[in-house]
C-alpha positions in Angstrom: 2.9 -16.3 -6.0 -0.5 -17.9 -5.7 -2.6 -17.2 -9.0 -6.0 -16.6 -7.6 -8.4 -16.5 -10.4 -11.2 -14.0 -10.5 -14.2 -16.4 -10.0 -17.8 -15.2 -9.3 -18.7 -17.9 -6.9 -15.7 -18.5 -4.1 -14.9 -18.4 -0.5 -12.1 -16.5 1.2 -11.7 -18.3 3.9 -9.3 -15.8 5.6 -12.5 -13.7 6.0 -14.6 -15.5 8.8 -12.7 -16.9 12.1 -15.9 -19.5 12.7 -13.8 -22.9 12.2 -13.7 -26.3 13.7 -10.8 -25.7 15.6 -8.5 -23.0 15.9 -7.0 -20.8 12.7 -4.1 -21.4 10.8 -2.2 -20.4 7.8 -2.8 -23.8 6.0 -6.8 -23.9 6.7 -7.2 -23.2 3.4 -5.7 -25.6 1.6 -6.6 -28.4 3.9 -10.0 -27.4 3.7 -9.6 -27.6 -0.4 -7.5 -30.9 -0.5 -10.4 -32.2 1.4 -13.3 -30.4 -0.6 -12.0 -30.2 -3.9 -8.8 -32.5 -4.7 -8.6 -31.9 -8.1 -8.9 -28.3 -8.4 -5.7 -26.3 -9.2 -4.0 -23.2 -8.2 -0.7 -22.1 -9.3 2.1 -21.6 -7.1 5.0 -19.3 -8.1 4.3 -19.9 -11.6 3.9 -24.2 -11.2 0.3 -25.9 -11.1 -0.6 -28.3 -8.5 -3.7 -29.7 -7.7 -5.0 -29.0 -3.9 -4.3 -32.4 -2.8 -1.0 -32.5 -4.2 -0.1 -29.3 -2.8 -1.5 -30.3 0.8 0.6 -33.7 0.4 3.7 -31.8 -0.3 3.2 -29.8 2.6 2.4 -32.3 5.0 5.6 -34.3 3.9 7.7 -31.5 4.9 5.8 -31.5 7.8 5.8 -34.3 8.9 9.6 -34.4 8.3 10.1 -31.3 10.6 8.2 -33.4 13.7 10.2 -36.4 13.1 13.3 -34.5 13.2 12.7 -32.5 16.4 11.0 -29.6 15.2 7.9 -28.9 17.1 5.6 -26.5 18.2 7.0 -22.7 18.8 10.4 -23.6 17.9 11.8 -21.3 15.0 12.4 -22.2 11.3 14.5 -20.3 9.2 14.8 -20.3 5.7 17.4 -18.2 3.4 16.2 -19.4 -0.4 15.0 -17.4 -3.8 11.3 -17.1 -4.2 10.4 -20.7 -5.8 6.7 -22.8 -5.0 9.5 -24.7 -2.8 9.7 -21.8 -0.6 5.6 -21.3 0.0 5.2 -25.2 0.5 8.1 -25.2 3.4 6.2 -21.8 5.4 2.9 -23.4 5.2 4.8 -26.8 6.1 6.3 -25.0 9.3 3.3 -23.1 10.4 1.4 -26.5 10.3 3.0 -28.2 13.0 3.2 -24.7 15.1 7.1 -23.9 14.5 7.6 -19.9 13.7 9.1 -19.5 10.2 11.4 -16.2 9.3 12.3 -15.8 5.7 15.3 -14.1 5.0 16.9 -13.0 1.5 19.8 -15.3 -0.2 21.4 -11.4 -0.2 21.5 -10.8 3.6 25.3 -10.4 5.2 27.1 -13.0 7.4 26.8 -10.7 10.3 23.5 -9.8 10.2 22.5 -13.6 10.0 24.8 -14.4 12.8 22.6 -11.8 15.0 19.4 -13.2 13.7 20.5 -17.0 14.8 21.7 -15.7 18.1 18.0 -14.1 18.8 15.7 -16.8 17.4 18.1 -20.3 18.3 16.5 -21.9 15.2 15.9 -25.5 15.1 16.0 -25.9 11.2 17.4 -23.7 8.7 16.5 -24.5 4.7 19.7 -23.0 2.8 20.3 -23.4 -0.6 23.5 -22.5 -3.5 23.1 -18.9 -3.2 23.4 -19.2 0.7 25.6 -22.0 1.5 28.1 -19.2 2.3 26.0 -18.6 6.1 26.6 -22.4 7.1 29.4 -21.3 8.8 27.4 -19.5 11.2 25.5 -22.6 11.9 27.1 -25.1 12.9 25.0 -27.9 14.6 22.0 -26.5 13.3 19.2 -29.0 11.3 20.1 -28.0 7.8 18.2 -28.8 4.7 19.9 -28.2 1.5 17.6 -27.1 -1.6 19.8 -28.3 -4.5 22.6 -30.9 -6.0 25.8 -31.3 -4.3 25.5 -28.7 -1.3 25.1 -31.6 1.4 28.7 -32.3 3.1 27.3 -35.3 4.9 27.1 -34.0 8.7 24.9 -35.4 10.7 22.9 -32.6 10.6 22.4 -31.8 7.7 19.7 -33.6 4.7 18.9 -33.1 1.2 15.7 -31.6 0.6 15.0 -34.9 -1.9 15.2 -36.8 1.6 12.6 -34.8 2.7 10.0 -35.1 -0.3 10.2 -39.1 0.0 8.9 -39.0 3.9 5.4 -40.7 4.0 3.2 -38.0 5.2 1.1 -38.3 8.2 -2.1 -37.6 6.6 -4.1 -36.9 9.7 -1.8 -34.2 11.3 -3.2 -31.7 12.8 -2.2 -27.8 14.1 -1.5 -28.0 17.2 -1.6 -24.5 18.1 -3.9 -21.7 18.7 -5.0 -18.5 16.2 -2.8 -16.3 18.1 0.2 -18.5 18.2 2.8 -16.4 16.3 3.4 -18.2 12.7 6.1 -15.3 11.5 9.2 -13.6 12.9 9.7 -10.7 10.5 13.5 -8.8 10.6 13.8 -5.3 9.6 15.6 -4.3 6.8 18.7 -3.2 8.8 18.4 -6.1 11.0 21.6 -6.5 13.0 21.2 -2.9 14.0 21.5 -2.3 17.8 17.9 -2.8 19.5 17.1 -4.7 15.9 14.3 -7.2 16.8 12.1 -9.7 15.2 8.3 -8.4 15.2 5.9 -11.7 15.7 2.5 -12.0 13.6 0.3 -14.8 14.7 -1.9 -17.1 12.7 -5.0 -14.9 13.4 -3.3 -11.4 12.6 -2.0 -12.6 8.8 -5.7 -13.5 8.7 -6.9 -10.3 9.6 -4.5 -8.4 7.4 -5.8 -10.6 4.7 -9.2 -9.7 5.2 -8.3 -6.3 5.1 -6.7 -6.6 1.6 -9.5 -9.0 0.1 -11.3 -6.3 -1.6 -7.8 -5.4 -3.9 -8.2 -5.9 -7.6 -5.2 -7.7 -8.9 -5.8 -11.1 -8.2 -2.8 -12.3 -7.3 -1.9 -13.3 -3.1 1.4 -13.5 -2.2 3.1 -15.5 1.1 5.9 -12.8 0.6 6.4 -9.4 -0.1 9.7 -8.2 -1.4 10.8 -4.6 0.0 13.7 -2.6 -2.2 16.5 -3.5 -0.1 15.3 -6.5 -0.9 15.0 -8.2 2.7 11.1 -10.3 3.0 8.3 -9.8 4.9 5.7 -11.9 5.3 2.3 -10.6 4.2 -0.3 -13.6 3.1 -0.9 -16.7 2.7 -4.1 -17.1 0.9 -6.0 -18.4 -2.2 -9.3 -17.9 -3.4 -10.9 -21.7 -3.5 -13.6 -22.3 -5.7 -16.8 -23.7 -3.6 
């Protein structure tokens, strides 16, 4: 979750589509790496300072373009909420990929159906879903924890992936209405089941919508009862 604290004097930058360049979901943290280094925000319970949040982001990034992954190609990820999670969405959207989260929970067969639609170029999997490797092999995998990597040529460590040197002047290389999600419904793997695309510029406007809501707290996910996610925000008030 991103803590967004309830501060008199902020900008919502999800609100106004007048940029220097086209919108995407990491706009505003760029923007507040670049404005306002030092200044925090918490991110599924951990504190990072904008710039070290952008730099962790733009290390995964920049990781995903080395490795093949580029612009409209699909990224999957099957991992527990954690600020790991938020940093590798907003890394995937950066460089244009579409990212689909999925629960640690969701069956072998239903996964299978889900890689045979989308042809993913990188899937982040982690303890609690080691189980739906099977289903992929030859597929860029990027294991979130100790032990899980068998050493195929396709598969890394998510430690490997932390110590790349970021390329500090990436930039997107898409367009607002470029698709940035590919949400599954719950009973995905149903006959006629498909993924429903929300660009760049419709998570925005959905944001803007929700702006106004009291609680303070903007989430990248959404957890539904059966437990399956769907995207929903990406955004943090930044202090000007």
């Amino acid at each position: 979750m991103l803590n967004v604290p309830h501060i008199p004097s902020v900008i919502q930058p999800w609100q106004s589509a007048q940029r220097n360049g086209p919108f995407c979901l990491t706009s505003f943290l760029s923007d507040a790496a670049e404005r306002s280094p030092e200044q925090t925000l918490t991110v599924d319970g951990m504190e990072f300072t904008c710039e070290e949040a952008w730099m962790r982001v733009l290390r995964i990034a920049t990781w995903l373009q080395e490795n093949g992954v580029s612009r409209g190609e699909k990224v999957i990820t099957v991992l527990r909420h954690s600020p790991d999670l938020h940093l590798i969405t907003l890394a995937a959207a950066h460089i244009g990929a579409v990212i689909s989260v999925l629960s640690p929970q969701i069956r072998g067969e239903a996964f299978q159906s889900i890689l045979e639609e989308t042809e993913p170029a990188c899937l982040f999997l982690e303890k609690t879903s080691r189980h739906l490797k099977q289903h992929a092999d030859n597929i860029l995998t990027v294991w979130l924890g100790d032990g899980l990597n068998n050493g195929g040529w396709e598969e890394a460590d998510f430690s490997e992936v932390m110590n790349t040197r970021p390329a500090y002047g990436m930039r997107f290389p898409g367009k607002s209405e470029d698709p940035a999600f590919l949400v599954f419904p719950e009973k995905t793997g149903a006959k006629d089941s498909h993924g429903v695309l929300l660009s760049h510029d419709s998570v925005r406007l959905m944001m803007t919508a929700r702006a106004s809501e009291p609680d303070g707290i903007l989430s990248l996910f959404h957890a539904s009862s059966r437990e399956h996610h769907e995207a929903t925000a990406v955004f943090a008030a930044l202090e000007v």
